[in-house]
Steps between C-alpha positions, in 0.01 A plus 500: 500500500374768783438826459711769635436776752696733680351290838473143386459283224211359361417114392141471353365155369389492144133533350255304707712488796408677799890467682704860549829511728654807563868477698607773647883534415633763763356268778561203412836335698552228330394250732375213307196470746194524188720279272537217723130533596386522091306162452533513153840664435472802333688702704899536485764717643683695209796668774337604809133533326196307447398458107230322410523263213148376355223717706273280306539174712519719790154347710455860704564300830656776601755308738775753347345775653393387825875375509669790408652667846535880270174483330707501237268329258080486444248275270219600385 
């Protein structure tokens, strides 16, 4: 699961992974955009925000973020 912030919420891969995705709650809308562009499906909408389900597949493509119209999420 993420970890928390007042700003955002955190999604780091586990030991040996390099993948971190922060979303940024109060700006994301809800659009769907980074989901639909996710090429390996690790992203879902939980309401009207992003979560991200298993950071560990996640290839740092970074297609969510280039995507996202709010900036509302970043890999690192």
């Amino acid at each position: 699961m993420g970890k928390k912030s007042e700003y955002f919420k955190e999604y780091n891969a586990q030991a040996g992974k390099k993948a971190r995705i922060k979303v940024y709650e109060k700006m994301c809308k809800g659009c769907e955009i980074c989901v639909a562009f996710c090429p390996v499906n690790i992203l879902e909408m939980k309401g009207l925000i992003v979560i991200v389900n298993n950071v560990d597949k996640c290839t740092k493509c970074m297609f969510c973020e280039l995507r996202c119209p709010d900036f509302a999420i970043t890999v690192e």
